[in-house]
C-alpha positions as CSV (number, residue, x, y, z in Angstrom):
1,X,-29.8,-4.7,-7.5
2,X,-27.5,-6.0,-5.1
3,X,-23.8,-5.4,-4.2
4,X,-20.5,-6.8,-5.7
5,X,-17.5,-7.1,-4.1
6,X,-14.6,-5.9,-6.6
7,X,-11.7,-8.2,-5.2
8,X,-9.1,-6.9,-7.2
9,X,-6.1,-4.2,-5.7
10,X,-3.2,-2.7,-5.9
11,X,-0.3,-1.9,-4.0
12,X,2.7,0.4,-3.6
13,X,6.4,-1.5,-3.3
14,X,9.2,-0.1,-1.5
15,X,10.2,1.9,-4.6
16,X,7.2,2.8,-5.6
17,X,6.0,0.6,-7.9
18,X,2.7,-0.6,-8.6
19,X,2.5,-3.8,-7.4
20,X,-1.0,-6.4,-7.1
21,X,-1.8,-8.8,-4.3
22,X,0.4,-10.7,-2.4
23,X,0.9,-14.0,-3.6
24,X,3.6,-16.8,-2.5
25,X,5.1,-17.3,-5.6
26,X,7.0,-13.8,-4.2
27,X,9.8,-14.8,-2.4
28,X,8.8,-12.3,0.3
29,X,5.5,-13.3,1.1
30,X,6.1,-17.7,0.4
31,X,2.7,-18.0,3.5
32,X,0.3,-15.9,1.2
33,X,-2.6,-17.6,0.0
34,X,-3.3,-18.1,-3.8
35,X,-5.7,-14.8,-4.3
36,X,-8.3,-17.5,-6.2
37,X,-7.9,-19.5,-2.6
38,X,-8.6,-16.0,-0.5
39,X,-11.4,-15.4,-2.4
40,X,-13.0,-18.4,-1.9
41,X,-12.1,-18.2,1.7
42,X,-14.1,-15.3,2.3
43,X,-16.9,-16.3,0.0
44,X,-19.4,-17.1,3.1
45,X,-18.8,-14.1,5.0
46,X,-19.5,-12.1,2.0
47,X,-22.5,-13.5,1.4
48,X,-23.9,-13.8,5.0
49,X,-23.1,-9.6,5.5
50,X,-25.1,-9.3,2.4
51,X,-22.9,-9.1,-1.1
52,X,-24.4,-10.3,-3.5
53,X,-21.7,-10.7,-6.2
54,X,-17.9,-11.2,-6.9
55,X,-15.6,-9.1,-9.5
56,X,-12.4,-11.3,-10.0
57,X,-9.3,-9.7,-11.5
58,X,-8.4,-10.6,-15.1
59,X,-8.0,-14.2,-15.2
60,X,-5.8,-15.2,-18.3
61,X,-2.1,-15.2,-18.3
62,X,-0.2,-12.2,-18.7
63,X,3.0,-11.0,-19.7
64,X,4.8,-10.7,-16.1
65,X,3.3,-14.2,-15.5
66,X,2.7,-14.7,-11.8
67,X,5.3,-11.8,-10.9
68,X,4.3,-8.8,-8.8
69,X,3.3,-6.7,-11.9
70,X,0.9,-9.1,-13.1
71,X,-2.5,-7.4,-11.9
72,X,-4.3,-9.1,-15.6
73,X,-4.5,-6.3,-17.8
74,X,-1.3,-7.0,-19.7
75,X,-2.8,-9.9,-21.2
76,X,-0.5,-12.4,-23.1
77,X,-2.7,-15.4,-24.0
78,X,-6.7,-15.7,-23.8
79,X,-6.5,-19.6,-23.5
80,X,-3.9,-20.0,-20.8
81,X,-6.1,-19.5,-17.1
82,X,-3.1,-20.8,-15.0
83,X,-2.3,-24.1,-17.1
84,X,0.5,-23.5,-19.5
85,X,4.3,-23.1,-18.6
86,X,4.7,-19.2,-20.4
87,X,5.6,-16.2,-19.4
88,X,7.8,-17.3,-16.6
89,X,5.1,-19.5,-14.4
90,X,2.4,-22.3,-15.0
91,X,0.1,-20.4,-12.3
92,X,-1.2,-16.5,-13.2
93,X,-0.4,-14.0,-10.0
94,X,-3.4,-15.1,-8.8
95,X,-2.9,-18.8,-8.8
96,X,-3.8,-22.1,-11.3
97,X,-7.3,-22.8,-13.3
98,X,-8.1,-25.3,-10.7
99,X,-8.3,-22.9,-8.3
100,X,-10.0,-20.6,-10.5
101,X,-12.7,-22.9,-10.8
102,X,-12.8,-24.0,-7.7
103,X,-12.9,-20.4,-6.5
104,X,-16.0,-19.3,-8.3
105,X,-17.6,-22.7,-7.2
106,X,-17.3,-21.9,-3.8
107,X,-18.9,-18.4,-4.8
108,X,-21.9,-20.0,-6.2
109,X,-22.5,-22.4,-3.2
110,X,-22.1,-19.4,-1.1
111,X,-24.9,-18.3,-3.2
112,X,-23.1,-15.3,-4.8
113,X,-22.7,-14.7,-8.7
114,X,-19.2,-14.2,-10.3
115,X,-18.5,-11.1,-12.9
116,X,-14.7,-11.3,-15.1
117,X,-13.0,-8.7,-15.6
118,X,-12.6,-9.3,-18.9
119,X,-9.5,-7.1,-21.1
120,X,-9.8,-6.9,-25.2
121,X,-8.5,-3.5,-25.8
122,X,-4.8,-4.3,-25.9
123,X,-1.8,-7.4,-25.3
124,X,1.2,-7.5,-24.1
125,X,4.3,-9.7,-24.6
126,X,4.4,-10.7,-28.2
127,X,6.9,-10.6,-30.8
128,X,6.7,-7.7,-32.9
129,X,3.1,-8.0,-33.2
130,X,3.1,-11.9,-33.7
131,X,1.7,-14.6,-31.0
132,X,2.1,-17.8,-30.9
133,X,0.9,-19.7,-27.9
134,X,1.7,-23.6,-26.4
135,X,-0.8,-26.1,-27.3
136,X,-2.3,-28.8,-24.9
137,X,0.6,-30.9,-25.0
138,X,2.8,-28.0,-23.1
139,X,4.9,-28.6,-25.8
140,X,4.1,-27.5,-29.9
141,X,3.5,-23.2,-30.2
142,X,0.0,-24.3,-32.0
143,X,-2.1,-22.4,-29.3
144,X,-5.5,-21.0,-30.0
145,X,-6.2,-17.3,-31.3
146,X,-2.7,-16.9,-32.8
147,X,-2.2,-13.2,-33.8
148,X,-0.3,-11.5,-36.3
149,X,0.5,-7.3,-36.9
150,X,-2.8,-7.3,-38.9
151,X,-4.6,-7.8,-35.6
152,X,-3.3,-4.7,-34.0
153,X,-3.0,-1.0,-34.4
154,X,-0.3,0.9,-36.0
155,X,2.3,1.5,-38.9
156,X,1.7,-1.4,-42.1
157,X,1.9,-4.0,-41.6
158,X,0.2,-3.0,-38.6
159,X,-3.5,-1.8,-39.3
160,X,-5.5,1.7,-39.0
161,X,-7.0,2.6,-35.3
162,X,-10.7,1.6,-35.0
163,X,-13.3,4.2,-35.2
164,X,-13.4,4.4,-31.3
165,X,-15.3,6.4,-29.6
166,X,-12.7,9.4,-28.4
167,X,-9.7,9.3,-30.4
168,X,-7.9,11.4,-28.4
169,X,-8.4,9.0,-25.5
170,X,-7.8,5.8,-27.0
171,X,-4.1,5.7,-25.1
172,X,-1.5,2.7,-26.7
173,X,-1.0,0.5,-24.2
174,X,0.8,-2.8,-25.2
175,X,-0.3,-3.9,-28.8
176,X,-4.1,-2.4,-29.1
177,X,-6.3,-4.9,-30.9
178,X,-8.1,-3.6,-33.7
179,X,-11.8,-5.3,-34.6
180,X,-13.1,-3.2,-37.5
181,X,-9.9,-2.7,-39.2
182,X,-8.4,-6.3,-38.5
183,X,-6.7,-7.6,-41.2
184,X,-7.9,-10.2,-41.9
185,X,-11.7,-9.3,-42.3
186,X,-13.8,-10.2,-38.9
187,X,-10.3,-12.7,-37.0
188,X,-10.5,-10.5,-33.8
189,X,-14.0,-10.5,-33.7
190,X,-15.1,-14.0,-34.5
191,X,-12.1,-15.4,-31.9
192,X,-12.6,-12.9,-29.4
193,X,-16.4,-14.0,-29.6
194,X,-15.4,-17.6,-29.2
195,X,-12.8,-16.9,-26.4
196,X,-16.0,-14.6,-24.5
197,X,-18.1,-17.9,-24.8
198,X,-15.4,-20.5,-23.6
199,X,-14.6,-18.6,-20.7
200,X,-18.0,-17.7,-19.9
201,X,-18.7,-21.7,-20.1
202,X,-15.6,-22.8,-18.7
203,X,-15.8,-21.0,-15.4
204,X,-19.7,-20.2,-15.5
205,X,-20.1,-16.9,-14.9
206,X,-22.6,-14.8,-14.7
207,X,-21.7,-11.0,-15.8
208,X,-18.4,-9.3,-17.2
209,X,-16.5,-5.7,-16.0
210,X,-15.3,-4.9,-19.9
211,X,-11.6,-3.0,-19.7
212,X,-11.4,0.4,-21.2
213,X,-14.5,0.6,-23.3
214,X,-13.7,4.0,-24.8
215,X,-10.8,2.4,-26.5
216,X,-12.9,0.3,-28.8
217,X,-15.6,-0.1,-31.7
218,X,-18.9,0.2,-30.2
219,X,-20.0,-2.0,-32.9
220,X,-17.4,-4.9,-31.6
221,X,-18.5,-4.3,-28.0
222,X,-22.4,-4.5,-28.4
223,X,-21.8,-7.9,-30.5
224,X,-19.5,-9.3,-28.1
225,X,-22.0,-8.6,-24.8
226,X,-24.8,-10.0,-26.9
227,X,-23.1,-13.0,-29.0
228,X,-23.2,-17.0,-27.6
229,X,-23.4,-17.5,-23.7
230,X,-22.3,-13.5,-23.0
231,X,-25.9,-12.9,-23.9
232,X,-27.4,-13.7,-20.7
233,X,-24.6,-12.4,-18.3
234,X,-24.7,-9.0,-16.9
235,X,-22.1,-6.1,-18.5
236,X,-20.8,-3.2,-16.9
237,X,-18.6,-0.8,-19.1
238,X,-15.3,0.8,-17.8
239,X,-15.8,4.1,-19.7
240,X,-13.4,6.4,-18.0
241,X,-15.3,9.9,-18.4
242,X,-16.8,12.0,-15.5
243,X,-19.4,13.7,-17.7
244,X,-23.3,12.2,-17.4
245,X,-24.6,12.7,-20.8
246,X,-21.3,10.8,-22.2
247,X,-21.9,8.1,-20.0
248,X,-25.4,8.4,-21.6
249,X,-24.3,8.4,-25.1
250,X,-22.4,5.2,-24.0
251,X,-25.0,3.5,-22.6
252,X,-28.3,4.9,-24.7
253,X,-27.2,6.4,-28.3
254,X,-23.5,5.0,-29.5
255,X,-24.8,1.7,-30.8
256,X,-24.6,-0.1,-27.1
257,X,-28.6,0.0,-27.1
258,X,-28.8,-0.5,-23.0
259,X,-26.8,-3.5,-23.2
260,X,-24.1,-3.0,-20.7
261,X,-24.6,-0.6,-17.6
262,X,-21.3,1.8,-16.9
263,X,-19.3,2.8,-14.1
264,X,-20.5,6.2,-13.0
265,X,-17.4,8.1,-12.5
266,X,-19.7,11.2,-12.6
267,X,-20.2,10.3,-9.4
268,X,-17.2,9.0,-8.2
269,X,-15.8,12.7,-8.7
270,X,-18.5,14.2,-6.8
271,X,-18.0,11.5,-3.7
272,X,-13.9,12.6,-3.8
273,X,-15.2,16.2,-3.7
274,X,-17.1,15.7,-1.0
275,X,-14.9,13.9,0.7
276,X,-11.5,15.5,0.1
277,X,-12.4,19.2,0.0
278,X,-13.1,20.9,3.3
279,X,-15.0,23.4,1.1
280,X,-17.3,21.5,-0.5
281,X,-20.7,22.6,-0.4
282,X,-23.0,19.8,0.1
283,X,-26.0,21.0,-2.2
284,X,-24.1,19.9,-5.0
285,X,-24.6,16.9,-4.6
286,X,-28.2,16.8,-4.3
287,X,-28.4,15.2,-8.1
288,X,-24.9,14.5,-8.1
289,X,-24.0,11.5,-11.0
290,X,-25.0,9.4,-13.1
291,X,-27.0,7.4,-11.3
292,X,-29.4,10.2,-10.6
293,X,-30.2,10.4,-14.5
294,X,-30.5,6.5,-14.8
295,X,-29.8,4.4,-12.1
296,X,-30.4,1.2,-13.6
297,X,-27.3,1.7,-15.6
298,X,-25.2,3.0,-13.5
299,X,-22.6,1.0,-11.0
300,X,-21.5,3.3,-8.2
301,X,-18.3,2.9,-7.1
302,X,-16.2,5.0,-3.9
303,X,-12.6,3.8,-5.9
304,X,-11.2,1.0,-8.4
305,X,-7.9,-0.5,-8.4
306,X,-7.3,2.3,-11.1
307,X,-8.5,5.8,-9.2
308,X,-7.1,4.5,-5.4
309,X,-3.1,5.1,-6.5
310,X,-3.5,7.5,-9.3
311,X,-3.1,11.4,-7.5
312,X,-6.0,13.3,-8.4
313,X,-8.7,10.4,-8.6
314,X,-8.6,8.6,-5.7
315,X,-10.3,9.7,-2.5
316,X,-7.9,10.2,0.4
317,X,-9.8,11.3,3.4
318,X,-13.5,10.3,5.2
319,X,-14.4,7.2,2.9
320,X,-17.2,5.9,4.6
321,X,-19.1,9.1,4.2
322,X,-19.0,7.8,0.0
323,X,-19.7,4.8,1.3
324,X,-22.9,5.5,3.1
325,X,-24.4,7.7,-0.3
326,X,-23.5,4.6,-2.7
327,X,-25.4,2.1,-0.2
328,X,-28.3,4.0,0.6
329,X,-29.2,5.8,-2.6
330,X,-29.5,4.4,-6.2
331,X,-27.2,2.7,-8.3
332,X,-25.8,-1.0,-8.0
333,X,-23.1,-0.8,-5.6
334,X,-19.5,-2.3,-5.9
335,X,-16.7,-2.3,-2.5
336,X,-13.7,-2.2,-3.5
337,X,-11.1,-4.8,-1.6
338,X,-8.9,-2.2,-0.4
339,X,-11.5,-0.2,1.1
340,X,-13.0,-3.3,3.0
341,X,-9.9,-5.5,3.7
342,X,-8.3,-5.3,7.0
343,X,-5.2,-6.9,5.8
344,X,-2.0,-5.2,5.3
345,X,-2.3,-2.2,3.3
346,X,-5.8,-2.2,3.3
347,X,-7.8,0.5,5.2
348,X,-9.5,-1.6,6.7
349,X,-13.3,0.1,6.3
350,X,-15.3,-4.1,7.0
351,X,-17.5,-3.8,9.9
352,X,-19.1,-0.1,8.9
353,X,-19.4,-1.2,5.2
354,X,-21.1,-4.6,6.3
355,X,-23.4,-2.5,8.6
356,X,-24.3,-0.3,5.4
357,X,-24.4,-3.7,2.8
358,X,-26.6,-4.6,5.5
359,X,-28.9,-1.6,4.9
360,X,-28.6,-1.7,1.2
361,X,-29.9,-5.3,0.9
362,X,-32.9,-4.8,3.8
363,X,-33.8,-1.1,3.6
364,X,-33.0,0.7,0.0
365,X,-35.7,0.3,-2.0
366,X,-37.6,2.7,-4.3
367,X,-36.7,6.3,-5.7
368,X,-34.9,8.9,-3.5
369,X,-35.9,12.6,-3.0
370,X,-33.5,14.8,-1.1
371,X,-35.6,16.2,2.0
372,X,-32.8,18.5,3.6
373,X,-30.0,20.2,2.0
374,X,-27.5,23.0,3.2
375,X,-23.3,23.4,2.7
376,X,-22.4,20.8,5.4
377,X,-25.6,18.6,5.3
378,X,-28.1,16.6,3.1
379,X,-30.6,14.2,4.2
380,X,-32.0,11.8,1.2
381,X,-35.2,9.4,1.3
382,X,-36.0,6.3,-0.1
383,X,-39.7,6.1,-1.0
384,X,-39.7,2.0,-1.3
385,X,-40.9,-0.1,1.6
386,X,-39.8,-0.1,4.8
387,X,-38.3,3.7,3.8
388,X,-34.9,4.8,4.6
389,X,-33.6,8.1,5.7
390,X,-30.0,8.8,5.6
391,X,-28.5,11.9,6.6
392,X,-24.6,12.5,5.8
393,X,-22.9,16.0,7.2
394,X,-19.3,17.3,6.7
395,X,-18.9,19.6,9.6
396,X,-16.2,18.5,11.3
397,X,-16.7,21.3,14.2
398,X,-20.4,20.9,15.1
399,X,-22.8,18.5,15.3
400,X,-26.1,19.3,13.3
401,X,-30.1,18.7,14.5
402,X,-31.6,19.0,11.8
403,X,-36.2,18.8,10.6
404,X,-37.0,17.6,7.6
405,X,-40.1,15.9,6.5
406,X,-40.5,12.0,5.3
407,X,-42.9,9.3,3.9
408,X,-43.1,7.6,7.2
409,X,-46.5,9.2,8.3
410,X,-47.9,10.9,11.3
411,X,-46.5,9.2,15.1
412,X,-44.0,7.0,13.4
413,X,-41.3,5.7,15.3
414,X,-37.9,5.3,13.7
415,X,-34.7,3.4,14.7
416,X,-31.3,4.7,13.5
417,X,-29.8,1.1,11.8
418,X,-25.9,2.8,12.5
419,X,-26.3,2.6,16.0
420,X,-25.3,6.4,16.0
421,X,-28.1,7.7,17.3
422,X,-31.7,7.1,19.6
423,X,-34.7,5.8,18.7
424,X,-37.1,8.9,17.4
425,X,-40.6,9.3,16.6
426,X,-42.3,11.5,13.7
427,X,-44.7,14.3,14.7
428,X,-48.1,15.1,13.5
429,X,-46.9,15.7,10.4
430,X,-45.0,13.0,9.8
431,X,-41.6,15.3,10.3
432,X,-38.5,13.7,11.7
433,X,-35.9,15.5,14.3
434,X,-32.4,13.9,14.7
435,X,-28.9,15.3,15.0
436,X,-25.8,14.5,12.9
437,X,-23.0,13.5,15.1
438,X,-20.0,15.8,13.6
439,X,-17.0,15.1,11.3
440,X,-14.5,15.1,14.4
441,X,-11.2,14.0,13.0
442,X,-12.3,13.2,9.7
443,X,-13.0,9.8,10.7
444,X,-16.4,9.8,7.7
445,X,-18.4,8.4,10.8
446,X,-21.0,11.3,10.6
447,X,-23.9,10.0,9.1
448,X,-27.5,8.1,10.3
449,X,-29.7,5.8,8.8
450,X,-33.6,5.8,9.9
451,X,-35.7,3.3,9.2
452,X,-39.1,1.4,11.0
453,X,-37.9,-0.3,13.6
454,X,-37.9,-4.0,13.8
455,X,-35.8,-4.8,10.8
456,X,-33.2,-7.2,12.1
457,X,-33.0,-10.2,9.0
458,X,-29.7,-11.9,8.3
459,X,-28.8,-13.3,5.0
460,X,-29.2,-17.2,4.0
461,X,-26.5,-19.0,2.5
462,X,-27.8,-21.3,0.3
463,X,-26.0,-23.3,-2.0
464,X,-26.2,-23.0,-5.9
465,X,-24.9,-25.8,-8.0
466,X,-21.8,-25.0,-10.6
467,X,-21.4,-26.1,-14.1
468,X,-18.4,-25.8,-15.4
469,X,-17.1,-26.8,-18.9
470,X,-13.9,-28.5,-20.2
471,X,-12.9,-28.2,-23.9
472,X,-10.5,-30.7,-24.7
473,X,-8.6,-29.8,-28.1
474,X,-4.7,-29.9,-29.0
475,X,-4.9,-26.1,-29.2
476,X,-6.2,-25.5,-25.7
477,X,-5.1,-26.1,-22.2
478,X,-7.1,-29.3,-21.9
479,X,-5.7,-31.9,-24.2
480,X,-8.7,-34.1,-26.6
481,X,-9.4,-37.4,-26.1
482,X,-5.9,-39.6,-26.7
483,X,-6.6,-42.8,-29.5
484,X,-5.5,-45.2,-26.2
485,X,-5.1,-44.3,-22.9
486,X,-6.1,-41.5,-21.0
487,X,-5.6,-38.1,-20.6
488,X,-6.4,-35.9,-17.2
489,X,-8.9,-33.2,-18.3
490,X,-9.0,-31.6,-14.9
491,X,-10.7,-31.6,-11.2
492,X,-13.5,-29.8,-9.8
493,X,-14.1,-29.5,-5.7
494,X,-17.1,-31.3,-4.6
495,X,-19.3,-31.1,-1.4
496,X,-20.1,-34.7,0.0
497,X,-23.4,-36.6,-0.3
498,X,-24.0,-33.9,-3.3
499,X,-25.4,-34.8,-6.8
500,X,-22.5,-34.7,-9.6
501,X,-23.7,-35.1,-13.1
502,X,-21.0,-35.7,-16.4
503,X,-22.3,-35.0,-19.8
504,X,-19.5,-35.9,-22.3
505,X,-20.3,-34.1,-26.0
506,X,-18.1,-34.8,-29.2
507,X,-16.8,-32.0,-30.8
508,X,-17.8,-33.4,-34.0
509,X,-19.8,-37.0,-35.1
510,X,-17.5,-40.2,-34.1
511,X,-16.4,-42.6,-36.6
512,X,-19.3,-45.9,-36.4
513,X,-19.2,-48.0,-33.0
514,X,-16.8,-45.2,-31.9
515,X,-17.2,-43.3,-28.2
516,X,-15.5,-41.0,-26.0
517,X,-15.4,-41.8,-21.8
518,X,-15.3,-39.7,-19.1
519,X,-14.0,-41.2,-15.6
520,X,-14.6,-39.5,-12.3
521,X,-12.3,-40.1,-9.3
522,X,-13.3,-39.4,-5.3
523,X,-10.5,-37.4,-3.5
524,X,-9.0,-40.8,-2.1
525,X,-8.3,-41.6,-5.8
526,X,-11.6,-44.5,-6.0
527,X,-13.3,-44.9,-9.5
528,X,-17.1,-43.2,-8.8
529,X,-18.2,-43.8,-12.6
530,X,-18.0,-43.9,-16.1
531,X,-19.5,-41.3,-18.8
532,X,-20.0,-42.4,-22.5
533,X,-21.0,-40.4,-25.0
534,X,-22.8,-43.3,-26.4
535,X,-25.1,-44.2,-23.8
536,X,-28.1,-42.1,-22.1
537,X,-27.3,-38.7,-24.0
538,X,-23.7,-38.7,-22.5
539,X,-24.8,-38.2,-19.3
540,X,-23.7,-39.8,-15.7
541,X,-26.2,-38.5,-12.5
542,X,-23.9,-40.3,-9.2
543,X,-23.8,-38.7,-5.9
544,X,-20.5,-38.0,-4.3
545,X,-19.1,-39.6,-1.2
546,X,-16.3,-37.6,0.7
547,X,-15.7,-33.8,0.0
548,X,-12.7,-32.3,-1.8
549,X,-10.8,-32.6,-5.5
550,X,-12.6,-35.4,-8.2
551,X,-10.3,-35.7,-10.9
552,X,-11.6,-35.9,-14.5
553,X,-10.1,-37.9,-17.2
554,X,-11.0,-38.6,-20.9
555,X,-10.1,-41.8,-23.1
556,X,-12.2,-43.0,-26.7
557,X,-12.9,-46.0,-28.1
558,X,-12.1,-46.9,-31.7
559,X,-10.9,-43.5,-32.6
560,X,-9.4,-42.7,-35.9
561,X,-7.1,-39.9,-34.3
562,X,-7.3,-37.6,-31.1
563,X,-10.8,-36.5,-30.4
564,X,-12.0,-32.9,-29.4
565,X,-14.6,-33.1,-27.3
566,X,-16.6,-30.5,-24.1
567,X,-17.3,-32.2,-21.2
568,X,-19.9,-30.5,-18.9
569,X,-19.8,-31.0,-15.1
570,X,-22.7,-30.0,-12.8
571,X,-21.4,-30.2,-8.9
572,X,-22.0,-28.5,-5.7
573,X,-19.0,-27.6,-4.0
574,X,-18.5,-26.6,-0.5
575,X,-19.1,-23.7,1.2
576,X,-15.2,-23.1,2.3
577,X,-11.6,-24.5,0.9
578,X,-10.8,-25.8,4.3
């Protein structure tokens, strides 16, 4: 199934205040790279110690605009990625759209796929209820998905809560949208749909994290995961509830019909248990989580920008011990950034969690059966070729041998992958001796990972193309096509020598002998060709000379007015920003 890297955080300030990445449009930190830019620096080495996915943070514009507080959740306007002067900054917190794209273009040439973080259940910012949003031209309030107290919850004009799926846990936050009960009939769904499908098609991604799932109509979130382009991306569910069988009503019997796995904070508890309570007895977690009832649904996690800061979720002490169960038993993984990171703040957890992404990707496979369990230890198999045998142990006193039997066979010889422990052989009955190193100091080092011996594959790197899409329109951030002149529509990063294909597609049929043109521009500012929607489907096929921005712009021909217009670029980029 992979693992995703959730490359989102949070911080405490001075005072105490929840704060999100650093970012140079703080004063304090003016050297920080652009988030969008860190991400894409890091891409490759993600890739090549075996992730197979990136969660970005929210993406569109939020209320505190690129300020310290603006983590993405208190979303202000759908259609503004880091192009439109609001909220106090053209850039979000975590830089432009260019870099956005760019960003997730590096990720797909460093072969990874790119999930959204994607927040529905509330706004923040408006005006009693009433948003209106700048156009294209930066100028006239005529902004897509304009919204009105009908569109949210509360007192008339304000409308009746949703039938969501725990009342008593649907918590105001901002002004909470309202899809069943919108007013009027079916606005918040239909543009909430269309938004879904122009970011989906603007960025191109490939899955979704869905914000606060239990605040909504199941109805609204099953057709928004299975309506337009969000049909064929995967969907995980944040739905906040540490009991199994509601995470199986979520994902099996509320209406969601297996469309959208779900964060398994079942297990999450359990792993904070484990870790943070010198008492814990280690048979309860033989079993322990969602994951053990389906693990095709359920995305394991150790801690979320949401449970690290909040007291009585997060998990304080011995991390990698969580970390080594979600990597070598069932589930579909996801790091968090402030668990890996060895930045500032961070705790810094990289080379052991590569070591165990390593494992995941090379030696996980199959079902697991617990083969040893006591109140300090358990050992866990995984029945899938080449096998895996993991051991974890909480005793921080002693060290613990312990015999268990395996699927290896008779005479088998098996290599510890953590480097913790010798090579060891099976006896005649295909049982396997080891010892546990202890818990000394807490440090979450005490666990082993047996395998056949041999097993020493890297990851490849190799390059996917991008296609991104750019909607020009008056009432989007990309302006349509002018009557004369031009008009920029954006840039995308480009490898060199690479194929780069332009298909230019009217929003609607243009009047007779007229045409819209799409230029490209090389990074030294050279004309590389021509698109016209008139001529061969639309569609330029050039190659690309140097790497680094080609700039995009749009003019028409014979147009009766401005012209709205997608044009769709297919690129490779390169495999780093530098």
């Amino acid at each position: 199934m992979g693992v995703a890297y959730h490359a989102h955080a949070r911080f405490l300030d001075s005072h105490g205040q929840k704060v999100t990445v650093a970012s140079p449009a703080d004063a304090a930190t003016p050297h920080a790279p652009w988030w969008y830019d860190w991400i894409a620096s890091q891409a490759r080495h993600l890739r090549q110690a075996g992730f197979t996915a990136i969660l970005y943070p929210p993406v569109c514009k939020t209320q505190s605009g690129a300020g310290p507080t603006a983590d993405g959740y208190g979303v202000y306007d759908q259609y503004d990625l880091g192009t439109k002067l609001q909220c106090g900054a053209r850039e979000t917190r975590f830089g432009t759209r260019d870099q956005l794209q760019r960003s997730v273009a590096v990720a797909h040439a460093c072969d990874l796929d790119v999930y959204l973080d994607v927040v529905m259940h509330q706004l923040s910012g408006g005006n009693d209820g009433v948003y209106r949003y700048l156009g294209a031209d930066g100028k006239t309030m005529d902004g897509r998905f304009p919204k009105q107290p009908g569109c949210f919850r509360g007192a008339p004009p304000r409308r009746p809560e949703d039938p969501v799926p725990v009342v008593s846990a649907d918590f105001a936050f901002g002004d909470e949208l309202v899809y069943v009960n919108c007013e009027p009939p079916g606005y918040t769904i239909e543009q909430m749909v269309a938004f879904g499908d122009w970011l989906t098609r603007s960025l191109d991604a490939q899955g979704y994290r869905v914000d606060d799932t239990k605040g909504m109509a199941v109805s609204f979130v099953h057709r928004w995961m299975t309506s337009r382009s969000m049909a064929r991306g995967f969907c995980v569910s944040e739905y906040f509830d540490g009991n199994p069988q509601n995470l199986a009503w979520w994902t099996r019997q509320s209406g969601m019909q297996g469309r959208s796995a779900v964060f398994d904070f079942t297990l999450h508890f359990a792993l904070q248990a484990m870790c943070d309570d010198g008492g814990f007895d280690m048979r309860s977690l033989d079993g322990a989580g969602y994951a053990a009832f389906d693990p095709w649904s359920a995305v394991t996690f150790v801690d979320n920008p949401d449970t690290d800061l909040s007291p009585g979720e997060s998990i304080i002490s011995n991390k990698l011990l969580a970390y080594a169960f979600i990597l070598t038993t069932e589930g579909y993984p996801v790091v968090y950034h402030k668990d890996y990171a060895r930045a500032p703040g961070c705790y810094g957890l990289q080379p052991f969690i590569d070591n165990l992404v390593w494992i995941h990707e090379n030696l996980a496979n199959g079902s697991t059966t617990t083969r040893w369990n006591d109140d300090k230890t358990i050992v866990l198999e995984r029945l899938g070729a080449p096998g895996l045998l993991t051991a974890l142990s909480t005793d921080v006193w002693n060290a613990r041998t312990v015999t268990c039997q395996t699927a290896f066979g008779a005479f088998a010889e098996l290599h510890d992958y953590t480097g913790r422990h010798g090579d060891i052989w099976t006896d005649g009955e295909g049982r396997a001796t080891f010892t546990i190193p202890s818990n000394a100091f807490g440090g979450g080092q005490s666990y082993l990972c047996f395998s056949r011996p041999g097993r020493d594959r890297g990851f490849e790197v190799a390059a996917r193309t991008t296609t991104q899409v750019f909607f020009g329109a008056a009432d989007l951030d990309v302006p349509p096509a002018p009557r004369t002149g031009s008009a920029r529509v954006g840039t995308v990063w480009c490898a060199a020598r690479k194929p780069l294909t332009l298909v230019v597609r009217p929003a609607a049929g243009l009047p007779a002998g007229g045409a819209l043109m799409a230029t490209v521009t090389g990074p030294d500012g050279a004309l590389l060709g021509t698109a016209a929607s008139d001529t061969a489907g639309g569609a330029l096929h050039l190659e690309t000379k140097a790497a680094g921005w080609h700039t995009l712009h749009m003019s028409g021909r014979r147009l009766a007015a401005p012209w709205a217009y997608e044009l769709e670029v297919t690129y490779t980029a390169p495999q780093s920003i530098a």
